[in-house]
N, C-alpha and C positions, 0 to 999 in steps of 0.2 A: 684286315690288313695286319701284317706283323711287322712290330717292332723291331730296331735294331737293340742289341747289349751289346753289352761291353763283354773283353772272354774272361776277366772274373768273375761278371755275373751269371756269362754262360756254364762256368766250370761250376761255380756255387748250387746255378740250378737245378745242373745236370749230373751234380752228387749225388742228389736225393736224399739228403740229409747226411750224408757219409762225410769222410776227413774230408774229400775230393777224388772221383774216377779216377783220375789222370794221373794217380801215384798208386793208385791202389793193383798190385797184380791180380788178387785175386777176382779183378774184374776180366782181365784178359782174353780172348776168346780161347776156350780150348774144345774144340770139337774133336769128339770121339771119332776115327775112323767108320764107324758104321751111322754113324747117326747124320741128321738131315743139317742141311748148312742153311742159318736162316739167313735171308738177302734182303737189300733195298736199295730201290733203284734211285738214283736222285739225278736230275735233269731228264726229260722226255720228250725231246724232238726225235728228230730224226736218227741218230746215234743212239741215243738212250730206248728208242725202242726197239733198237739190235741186241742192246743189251739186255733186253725185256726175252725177244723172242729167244738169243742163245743159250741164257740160263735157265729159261722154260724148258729146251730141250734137253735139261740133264736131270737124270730123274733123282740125284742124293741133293738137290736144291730146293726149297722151300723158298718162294718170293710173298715176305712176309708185309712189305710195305713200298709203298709209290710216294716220290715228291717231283712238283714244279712248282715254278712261282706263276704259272699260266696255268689258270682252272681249267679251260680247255684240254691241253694238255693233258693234264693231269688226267682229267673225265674219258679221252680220248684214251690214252693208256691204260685205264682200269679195264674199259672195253674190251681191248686185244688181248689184257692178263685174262681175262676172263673166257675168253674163246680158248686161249692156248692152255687153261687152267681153270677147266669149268667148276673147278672145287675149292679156287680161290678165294680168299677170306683178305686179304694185302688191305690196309688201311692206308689213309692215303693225308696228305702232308701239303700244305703250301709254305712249312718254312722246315731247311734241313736239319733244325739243331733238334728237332723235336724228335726225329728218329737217332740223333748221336746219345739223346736221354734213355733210348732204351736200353738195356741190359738183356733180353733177350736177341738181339741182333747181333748176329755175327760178321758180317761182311757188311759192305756196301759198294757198289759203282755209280760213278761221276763220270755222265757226259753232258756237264753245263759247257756254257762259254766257255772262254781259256784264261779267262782273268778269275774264277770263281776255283780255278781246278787245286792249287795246293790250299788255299782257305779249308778245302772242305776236307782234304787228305791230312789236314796237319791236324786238325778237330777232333776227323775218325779216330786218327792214331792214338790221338790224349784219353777219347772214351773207349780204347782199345777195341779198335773195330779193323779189319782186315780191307783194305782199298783195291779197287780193279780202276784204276781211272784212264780216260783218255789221253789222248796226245792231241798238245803237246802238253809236257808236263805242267808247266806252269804258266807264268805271266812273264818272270822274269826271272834271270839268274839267281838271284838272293831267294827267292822264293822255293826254288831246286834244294837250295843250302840247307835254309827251312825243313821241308819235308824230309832228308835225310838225316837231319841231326833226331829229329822225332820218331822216326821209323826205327832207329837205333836207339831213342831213349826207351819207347814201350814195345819194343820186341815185338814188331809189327811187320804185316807179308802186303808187299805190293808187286800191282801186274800192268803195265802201263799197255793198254788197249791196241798194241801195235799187231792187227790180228794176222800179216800178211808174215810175221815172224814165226807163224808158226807153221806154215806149209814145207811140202818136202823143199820145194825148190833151191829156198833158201838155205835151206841144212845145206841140200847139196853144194851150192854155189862156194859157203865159206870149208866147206870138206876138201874141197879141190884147188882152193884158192891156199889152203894153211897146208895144203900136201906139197906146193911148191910144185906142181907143174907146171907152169906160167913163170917161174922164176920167182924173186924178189920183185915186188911193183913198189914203183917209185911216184904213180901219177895214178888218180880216179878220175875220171870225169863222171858227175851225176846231174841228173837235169828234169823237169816237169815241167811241161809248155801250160802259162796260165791264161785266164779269160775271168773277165767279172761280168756280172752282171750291171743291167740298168738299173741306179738303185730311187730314183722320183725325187719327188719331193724335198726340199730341207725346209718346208714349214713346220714347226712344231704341232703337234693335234693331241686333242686331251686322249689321258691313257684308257686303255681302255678299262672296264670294270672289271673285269679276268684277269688283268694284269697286274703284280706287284712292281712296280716298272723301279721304286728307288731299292728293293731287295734286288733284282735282277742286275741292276747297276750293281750294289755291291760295293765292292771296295775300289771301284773305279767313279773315275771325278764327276760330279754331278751333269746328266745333261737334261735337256727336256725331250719329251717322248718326239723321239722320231722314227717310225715307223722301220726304216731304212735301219737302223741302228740295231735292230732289235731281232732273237733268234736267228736263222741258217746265215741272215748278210750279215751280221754282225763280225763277220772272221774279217771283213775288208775295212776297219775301222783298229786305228792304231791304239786306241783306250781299249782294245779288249784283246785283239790278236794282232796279224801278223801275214794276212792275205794268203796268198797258193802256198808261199814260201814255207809260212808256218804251219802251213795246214798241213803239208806233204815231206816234209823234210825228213822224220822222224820213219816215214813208210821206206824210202828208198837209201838214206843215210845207215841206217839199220844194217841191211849186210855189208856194208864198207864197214864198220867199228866191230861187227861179228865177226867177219873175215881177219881184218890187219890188226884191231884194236890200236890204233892209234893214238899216240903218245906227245906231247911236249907241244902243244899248238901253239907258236912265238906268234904268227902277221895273216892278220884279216883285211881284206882291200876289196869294199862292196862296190856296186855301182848299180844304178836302176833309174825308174821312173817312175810316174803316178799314174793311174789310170785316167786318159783323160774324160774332162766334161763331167765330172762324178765328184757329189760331195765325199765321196772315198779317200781316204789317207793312206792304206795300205800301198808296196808296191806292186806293179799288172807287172811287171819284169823286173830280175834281180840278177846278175851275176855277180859270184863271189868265191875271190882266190884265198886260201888256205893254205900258210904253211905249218907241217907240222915237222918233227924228226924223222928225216927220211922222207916222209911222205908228203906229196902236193894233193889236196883235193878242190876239184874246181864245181861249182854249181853254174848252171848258167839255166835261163828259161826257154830257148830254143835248142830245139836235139842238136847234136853235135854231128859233125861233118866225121864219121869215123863209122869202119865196115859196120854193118847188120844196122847202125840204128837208126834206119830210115822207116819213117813211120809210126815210132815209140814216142809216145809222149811221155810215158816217164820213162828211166832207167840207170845204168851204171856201168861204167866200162872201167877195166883193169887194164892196165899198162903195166907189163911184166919184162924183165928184162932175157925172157923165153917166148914169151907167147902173151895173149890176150884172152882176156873174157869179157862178155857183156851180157847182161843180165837183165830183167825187169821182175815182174812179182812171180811171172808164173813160167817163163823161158830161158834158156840161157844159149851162149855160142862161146866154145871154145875155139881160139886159133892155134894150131902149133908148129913153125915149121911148114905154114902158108896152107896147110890143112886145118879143115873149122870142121867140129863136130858139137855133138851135144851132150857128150858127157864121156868121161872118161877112167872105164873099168873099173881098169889096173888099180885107180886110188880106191880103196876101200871109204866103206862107211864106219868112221867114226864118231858121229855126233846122235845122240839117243835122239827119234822120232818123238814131235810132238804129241802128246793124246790128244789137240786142241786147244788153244788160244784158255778158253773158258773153263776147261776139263785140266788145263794145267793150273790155273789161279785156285781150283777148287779143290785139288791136290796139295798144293801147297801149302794153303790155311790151315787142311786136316795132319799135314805132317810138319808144320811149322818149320818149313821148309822156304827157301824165293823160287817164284817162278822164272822161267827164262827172261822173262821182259821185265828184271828187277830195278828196284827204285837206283841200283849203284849203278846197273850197266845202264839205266835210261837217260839219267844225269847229265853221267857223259860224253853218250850220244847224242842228248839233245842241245847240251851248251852252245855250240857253233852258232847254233841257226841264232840264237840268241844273241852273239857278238856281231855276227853277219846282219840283223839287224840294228844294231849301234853305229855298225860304220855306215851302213847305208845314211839312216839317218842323222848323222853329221857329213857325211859328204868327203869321207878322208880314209883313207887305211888306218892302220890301229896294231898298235903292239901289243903281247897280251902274254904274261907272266901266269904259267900253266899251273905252279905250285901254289900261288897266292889267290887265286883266280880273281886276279884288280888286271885292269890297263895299265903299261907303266908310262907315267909321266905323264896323263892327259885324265884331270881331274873331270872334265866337264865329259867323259863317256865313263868314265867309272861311276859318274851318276846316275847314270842310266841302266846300272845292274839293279838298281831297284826304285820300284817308284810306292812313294807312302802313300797307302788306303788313305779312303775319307775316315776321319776320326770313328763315326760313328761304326764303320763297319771294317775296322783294323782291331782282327777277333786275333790274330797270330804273332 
């Protein structure tokens, strides 16, 4: 079982007798253009072993190490490194800081929980390691703040795991949207119809022996092993994420902030409910109004009564004061002039094609360069979903000062931009 430290002890450790990594450049990652990019993967459910199989399929990738706090897991993903990489040598980890110690590692990706995700991006960044992490960014807004003030102190490259940003679709969608044939848009609507699962039981039952169950918790409040609580259900639990809402927000929010980039966000007015009969805390529906400058953006969890998107569980509609678009990951519909087509010519292409989600993070690190799904642009896109939780969970609309990013005048949801780790495991 591993111990928790404290992050002087951890930065002390993981100097390896040096001043300390975390000031030191000459630790930096600087990978030569021709040379191999060494990786490790940390969290290995189901997500982390996409991360597993995509960076297996790039051949300037070396996957040098594996961590979970589940030996399973873990044993379970050495397996498939091993089929996808039968010349793998990857040493393997039940606690993360062990691989932030190494100095041969140049990157890492995180797809733990969502409470565990800046903890471990703020870490990388101190032992100057290069991050691919999932969405959503963090836990909480303060957390967001965190990660970018760090990414900026050690000159560090992040690619927030938003893989559906890098297909044509999307290029095309905000190409045509920033060409102004649709006009000026005043109003988005975007939406994801949700469903939970049965989650059993709320008796506590002893952890398992493969489990580090109080590492796993983390910097979230102490509970006893609930089975329910724990990997893929864990998103429906307000200590750790943030249910459909937060799981998806980030996927289809995405080209609304790529397209209009959206500015000056004053009033959030949630409203939702709980899933019923479920020790679940997350909400099973949320709708939630958005004003920003110019622009209204509406979420809600039932598709919206508006041409084409009947049938779409998720998607996004443009309300142009020329025409309309609607869009989902992989289609779109133009209207113009009561004519709807699916793309249109005339606009050229403007915006450089993806090489791939993972071909672009792994470009990036070698030219010390951001990828498109950077920590600045993911920030901003993901804040919302994160105030649009606060109001829900106080039950009120919410004013919200863009430059200061506090609530104003309502001290009891400016609380809730962050919530303090358990001692033991408040590394950042």
């Amino acid at each position: 079982m591993s111990h928790p430290q404290s992050r002087r002890q951890f930065i002390k450790t993981a100097a390896l007798g040096t001043a300390g990594f975390a000031i030191l450049p000459s630790l930096y990652s600087k990978v030569a253009p021709s040379d191999k990019l060494r990786i490790a993967h940390i969290g290995l459910g189901g997500m982390g072993n996409n991360h597993l199989k995509w960076f297996a399929a790039i051949p300037e990738v070396d996957i040098v190490a594996l961590c979970d706090v589940d030996e399973n897991h873990l044993a379970d993903t050495l397996k498939n490194l091993q089929t996808l990489r039968p010349d793998s040598r990857a040493d393997t980890y039940g606690d993360f800081r062990r691989i932030l110690e190494r100095k041969d590692i140049d990157a890492i990706t995180c797809a733990t929980p969502d409470h565990w995700h800046a903890t471990i991006a703020t870490l990388a960044f101190q032992a100057g390691k290069d991050v691919y992490g999932e969405k959503p960014l963090s836990y909480d807004v303060r957390e967001g703040q965190i990660m970018l003030k760090n990414l900026n102190r050690y000159n560090r490259v992040f690619q927030m795991g938003t893989q559906i940003h890098a297909g044509d679709n999307y290029h095309r969608v905000a190409e045509i949207i920033q060409s102004g044939a649709i006009g000026k848009v005043n109003k988005v609507r975007l939406w994801k119809n949700a469903s939970a699962p049965e989650l059993g039981s709320t008796v506590p039952e002893p952890v398992p022996a493969t489990l580090n169950w109080d590492m796993w918790l983390g910097p979230a409040p102490y509970v006893d092993y609930i089975p329910a609580k724990c990997h893929f259900t864990y998103r429906y639990f307000l200590d750790y994420s943030g249910g459909t809402f937060a799981d998806f927000w980030c996927h289809i929010a995405d080209i609304v902030f790529w397209s209009l980039k959206p500015k000056g966000l004053k009033h959030i007015n949630a409203r939702g409910g709980a899933i019923p009969n479920s020790i679940a805390d997350a909400p099973l529906w949320i709708d939630v109004d958005y004003a920003f400058d110019g622009l209204d953006i509406h979420w809600t969890t039932e598709t919206p009564d508006v041409p084409g998107a009947q049938g779409k569980g998720i998607g996004a509609y443009f309300e142009g004061d020329k025409g309309t678009l609607l869009c989902d990951y992989g289609t779109r519909l133009i209207t113009i002039n009561g004519e709807t087509t699916t793309d249109l010519p005339e606009v050229p292409q403007s915006i450089p094609r993806s090489p791939g989600h993972q071909q672009n993070f792994v470009d990036a690190v070698k030219t010390r360069t951001q990828p498109e799904s950077n920590l600045v642009y993911a920030r901003q896109m993901a804040l919302p979903m994160y105030l649009g939780m606060i109001s829900y969970r106080l039950g009120r609309p919410l004013q919200w000062n863009a430059k200061k990013e506090k609530f104003i005048g309502d001290k009891e949801a400016n609380a809730l931009l962050h919530r303090k780790p358990r001692k033991e495991w408040d590394l950042i």
